[in-house]
N, C-alpha and C positions, 0 to 999 in steps of 0.2 A: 391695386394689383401687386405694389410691391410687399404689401403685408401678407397677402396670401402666400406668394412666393414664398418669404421668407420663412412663414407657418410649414409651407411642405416640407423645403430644405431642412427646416429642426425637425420637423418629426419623421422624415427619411435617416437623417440621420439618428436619432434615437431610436430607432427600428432595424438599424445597420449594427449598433453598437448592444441593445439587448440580444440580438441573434451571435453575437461571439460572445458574448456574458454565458449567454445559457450556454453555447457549445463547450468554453472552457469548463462552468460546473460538469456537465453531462463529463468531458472528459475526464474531468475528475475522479468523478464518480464509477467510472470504465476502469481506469488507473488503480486507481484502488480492490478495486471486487477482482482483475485478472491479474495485477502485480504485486502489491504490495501485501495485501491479507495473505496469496498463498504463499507468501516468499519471510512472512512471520513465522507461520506456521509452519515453513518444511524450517527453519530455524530454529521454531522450539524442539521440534522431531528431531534434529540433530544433536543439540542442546541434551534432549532426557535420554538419547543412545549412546552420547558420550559418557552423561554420568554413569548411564546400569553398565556399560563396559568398564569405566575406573573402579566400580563398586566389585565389580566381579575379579577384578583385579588383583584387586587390595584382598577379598577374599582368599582368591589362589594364593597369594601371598602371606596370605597368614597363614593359611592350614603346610604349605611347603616350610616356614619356620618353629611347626610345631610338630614337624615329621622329625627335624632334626636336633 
């Protein structure tokens, strides 16, 4: 009797422990595809509107030195 016991109790508890294993992955995996990918992405989008603004800049800036 006390072996069977002791059989539920482990594998109660490794069936306790793979159900927040998988939830943490799953979470993970959530965390990822709603926060962190589009928060790269609007990053780079800012990132390449910064540069074509410095670029058009620097532009204005040449042609106003070649006015004078």
């Amino acid at each position: 009797m006390s072996t069977h016991l002791a059989a539920t109790v482990y594998w109660s508890g490794m069936v306790v422990l793979f159900f927040f294993w998988a939830y943490g992955i799953a979470s993970f995996v959530f965390d990822l595809k709603n926060k962190i990918i589009p928060g790269l992405v609007k990053y780079r989008r800012g990132r390449r509107a910064e540069k074509a603004e410095q670029q058009r800049e620097e532009e204005r800036e040449e042609r106003e030195q070649q006015l004078y």
